[in-house]
N, C-alpha and C positions, 0 to 999 in steps of 0.2 A: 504494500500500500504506500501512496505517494503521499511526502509528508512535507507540507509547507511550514517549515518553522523558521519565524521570521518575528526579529525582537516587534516590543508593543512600547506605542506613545503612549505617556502616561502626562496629563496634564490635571491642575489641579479644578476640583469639580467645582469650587466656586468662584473661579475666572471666567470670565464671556468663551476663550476657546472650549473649555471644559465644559461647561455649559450646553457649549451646542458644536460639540465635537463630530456627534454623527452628519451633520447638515452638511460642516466644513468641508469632512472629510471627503462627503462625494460631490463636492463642489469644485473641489481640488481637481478630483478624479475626473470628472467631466470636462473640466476647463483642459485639461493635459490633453484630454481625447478629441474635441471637437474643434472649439478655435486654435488651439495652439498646435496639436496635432494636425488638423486640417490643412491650417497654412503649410506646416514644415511638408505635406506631400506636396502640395499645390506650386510650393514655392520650388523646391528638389526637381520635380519634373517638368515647371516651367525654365530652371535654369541649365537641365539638360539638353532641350530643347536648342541649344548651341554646337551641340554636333552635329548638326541639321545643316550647322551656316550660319553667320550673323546676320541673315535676314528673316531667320526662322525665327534665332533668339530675339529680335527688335520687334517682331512683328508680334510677338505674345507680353512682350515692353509695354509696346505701346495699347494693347487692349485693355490691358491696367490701368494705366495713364491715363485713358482714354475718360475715364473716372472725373479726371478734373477735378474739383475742389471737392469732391464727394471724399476722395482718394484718404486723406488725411483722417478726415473723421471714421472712417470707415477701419483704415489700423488703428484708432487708440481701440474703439468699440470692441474691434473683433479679435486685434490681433493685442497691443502692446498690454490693454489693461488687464486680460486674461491671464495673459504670458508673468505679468507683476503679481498678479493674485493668486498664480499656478507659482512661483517662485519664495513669496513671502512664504505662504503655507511648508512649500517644501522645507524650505530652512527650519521653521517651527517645528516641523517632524524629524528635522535631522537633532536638531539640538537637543529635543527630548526625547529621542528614539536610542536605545543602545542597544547597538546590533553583537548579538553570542556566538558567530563562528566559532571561535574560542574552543567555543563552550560543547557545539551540538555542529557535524561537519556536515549537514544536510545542505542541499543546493538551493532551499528558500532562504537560507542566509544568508549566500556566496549573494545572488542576488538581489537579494536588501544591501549588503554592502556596493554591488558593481551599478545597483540602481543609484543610491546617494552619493556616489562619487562622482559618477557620468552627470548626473543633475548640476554638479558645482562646476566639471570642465565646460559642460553646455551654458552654463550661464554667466559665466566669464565671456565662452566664444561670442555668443549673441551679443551679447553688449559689445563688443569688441565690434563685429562685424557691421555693427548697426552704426554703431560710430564711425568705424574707416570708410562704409561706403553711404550709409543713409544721408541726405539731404538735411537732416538732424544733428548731424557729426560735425558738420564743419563748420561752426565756431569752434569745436576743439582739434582742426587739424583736417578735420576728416571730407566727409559727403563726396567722396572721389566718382562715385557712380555718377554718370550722365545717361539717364531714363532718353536723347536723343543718341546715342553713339553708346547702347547698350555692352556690344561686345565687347567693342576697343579699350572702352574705361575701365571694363572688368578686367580685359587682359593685360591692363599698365597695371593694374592696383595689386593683383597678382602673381607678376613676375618674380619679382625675389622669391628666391629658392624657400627661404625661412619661414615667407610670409604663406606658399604653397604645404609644407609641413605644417604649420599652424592649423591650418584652415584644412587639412587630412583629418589632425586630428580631434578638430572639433566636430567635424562633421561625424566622422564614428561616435563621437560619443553621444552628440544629439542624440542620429541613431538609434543607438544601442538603449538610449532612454526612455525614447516614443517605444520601441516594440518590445521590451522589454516590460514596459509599462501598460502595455496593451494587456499584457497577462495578469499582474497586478487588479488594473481596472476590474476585470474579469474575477477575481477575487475578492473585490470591496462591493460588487454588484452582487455576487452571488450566480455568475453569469456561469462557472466552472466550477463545479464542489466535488466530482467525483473524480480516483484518478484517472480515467478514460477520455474525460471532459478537459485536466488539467496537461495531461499529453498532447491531444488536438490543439489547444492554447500553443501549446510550446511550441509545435509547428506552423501556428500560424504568426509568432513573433520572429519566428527564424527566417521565415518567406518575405513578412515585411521588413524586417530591417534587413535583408539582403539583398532585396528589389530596392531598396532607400538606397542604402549605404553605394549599389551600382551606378545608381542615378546619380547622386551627391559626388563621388570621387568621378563619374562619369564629365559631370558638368568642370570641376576643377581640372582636369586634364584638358577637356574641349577648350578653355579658357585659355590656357597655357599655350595653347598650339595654334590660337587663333593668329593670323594677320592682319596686324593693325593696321596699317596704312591701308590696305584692302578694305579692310572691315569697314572704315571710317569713310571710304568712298561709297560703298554701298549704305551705309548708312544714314551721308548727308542726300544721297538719292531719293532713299524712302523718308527723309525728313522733309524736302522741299514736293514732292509728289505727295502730303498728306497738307501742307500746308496751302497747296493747289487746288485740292479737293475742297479745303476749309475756306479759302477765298482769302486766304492770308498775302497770297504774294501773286504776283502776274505770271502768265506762262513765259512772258522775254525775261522776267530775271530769273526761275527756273533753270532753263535753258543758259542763258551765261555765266550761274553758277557751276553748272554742270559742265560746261565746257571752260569754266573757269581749271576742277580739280582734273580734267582731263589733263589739261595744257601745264599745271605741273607738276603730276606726273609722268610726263613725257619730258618737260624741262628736268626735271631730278634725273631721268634717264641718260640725258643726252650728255648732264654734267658728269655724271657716273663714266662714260664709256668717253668724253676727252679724258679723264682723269685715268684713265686704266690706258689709254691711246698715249697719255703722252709719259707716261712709268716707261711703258715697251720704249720709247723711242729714246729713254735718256738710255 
């Protein structure tokens, strides 16, 4: 028989958590599973979506974007204040949760510990990540993302080797925390109580966070290997071609944009191949 032993929060019963610990706790649970889970697929397999091409990645960009002033309110609602409330709480359970591997070597406890510590690497990375590239970050350095010139800004922000291990290994641990948690939820629900029930669980957090974790490290590689200067032509394309649509700009400056980034491109070219013409000749 499969046995889930997994330390217990113990909070004091005349404090507001204690009080209403049952409510909190599948409040937690849910907010992990629907908005903040939700995003992390939505978000993972929209930024895969770059092995496709950086006009695949721009084009699922800008359907977001597309949002408009809705955009903002629509992350604190859905995404950040959930992600903060799914975050506070966790700490709350880390701090008063004392996990017994120690004690009792069963695998619901390897996993209470591999769950609380992936929670703390994930919540560094997000914050990390929200600042280096959100539109949010940069009064402190950051917001390097350009929602016009999706791929390219990703692929600058990126590049350093250090900055790609970082972002491996937050991405695992996310991961590792969404499907891992998947099985948990599953257990504060009542959703799996047999072990027949809690085996199925198990393969269904291995399938998600594998299917993740390919997409995630999928999209950091696609990143890495993208061409920037490409990208960025393609991309000021489909930026002045929506702006067209929008009645933002004329079809003549369109057109001599466009034959603007032609013309230096092929001036970078031409200085490229004297400068390699005139090496041979010294």
């Amino acid at each position: 028989m499969m046995r889930s032993t997994v330390s217990t929060t113990s909070l004091p019963d005349d404090s507001f958590l204690g009080r209403h610990q049952f409510l909190l706790y599948r409040l937690f649970s849910l907010a992990g599973l629907i908005p903040v889970g939700a995003f992390l697929v939505v978000h993972l397999l929209t930024n895969s979506s770059v092995l496709a091409g950086a006009a695949s990645f721009q084009a699922r960009v800008d359907l977001i974007h597309s949002l408009g002033p809705l955009l903002p309110a629509i992350e604190w609602l859905f995404i950040f204040l959930p992600m903060l409330f799914h975050a506070v709480m966790g700490f709350v359970i880390i701090a008063t949760g004392v996990p017994n591997v120690g004690s009792y070597s069963y695998m619901g406890n390897v996993r209470y510990t591999l769950q609380r510590a992936s929670a703390m690497i994930a919540f560094v990375f997000i914050f990390w990540h929200i600042t280096q590239l959100h539109w949010m970050g940069a009064p402190l350095g950051g917001g390097q993302f350009d929602p016009h010139h999706a791929a390219s800004s990703a692929a600058v922000a990126l590049k350093p080797v250090a900055i790609t291990l970082l972002y491996a290994t937050g991405i695992i641990a996310t991961v590792y925390h969404f499907s891992n948690g998947l099985w948990s939820i599953g257990i504060t629900w009542g959703l799996w109580t047999s072990p027949a029930a809690m085996q199925r669980a198990n393969w269904l957090s291995i399938i998600v966070g594998v299917g993740l974790g390919a997409a995630g490290l999928g999209a950091l590689g696609g990143m890495r290997s993208i061409d920037v200067e490409k990208a960025k032509e393609v991309e000021t394309r489909m930026y002045k071609a929506r702006q067209l649509l929008e009645g933002g700009i004329s079809a003549e400056s369109a057109q001599q944009s466009t034959h603007a980034v032609s013309v230096s491109r092929v001036s970078s070219g031409a200085t490229d191949e004297q400068g390699i013409s005139s090496k041979n000749k010294e």
